[in-house]
C-alpha positions, 0 to 999 in steps of 0.5 A, a space after each residue: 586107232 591111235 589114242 589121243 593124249 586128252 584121252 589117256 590123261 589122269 581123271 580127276 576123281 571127286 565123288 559126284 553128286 550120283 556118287 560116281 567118280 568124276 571123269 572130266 580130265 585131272 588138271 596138275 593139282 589132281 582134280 578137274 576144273 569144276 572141283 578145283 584144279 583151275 582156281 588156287 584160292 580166293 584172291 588176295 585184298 579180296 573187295 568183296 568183303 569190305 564193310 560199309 553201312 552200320 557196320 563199317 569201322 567209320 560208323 563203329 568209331 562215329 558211334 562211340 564218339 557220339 556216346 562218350 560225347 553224350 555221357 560228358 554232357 550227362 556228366 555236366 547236366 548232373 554237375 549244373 543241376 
């Protein structure tokens, strides 16, 4: 009986959970899908990440605002009174 190429192929390795190795087939960077071969990384400009709510760089820049606009008028109540 002739092998097939999928069977003779790299394995990927990675120690698993029950600390055998894996025996999912290796893709070119030496490990399978699951532990790494398919994906190169995060995505660039990555969406996720972006920051909205108290701690967005808008209300960051608002809230200083409104604190140096509140100690220039504590400035001026202390001058008048």
């Amino acid at each position: 009986m002739q092998r097939l190429q999928m069977h003779s192929s790299l394995r990927c390795g990675a120690k698993t959970r029950s600390a055998n190795p894996c025996k999912s087939p290796a893709m070119p960077n030496g490990r399978c899908r699951l532990h790494g071969g398919k994906s190169p990384g995060a995505p660039r400009g990555n969406s996720n990440a972006f920051k909205h709510g108290r701690y967005s760089a808008e209300a960051i820049a608002e809230r200083r605002r409104f604190r140096n606009l509140l100690a220039e008028i504590t400035k001026v109540i202390e001058l008048v009174g």
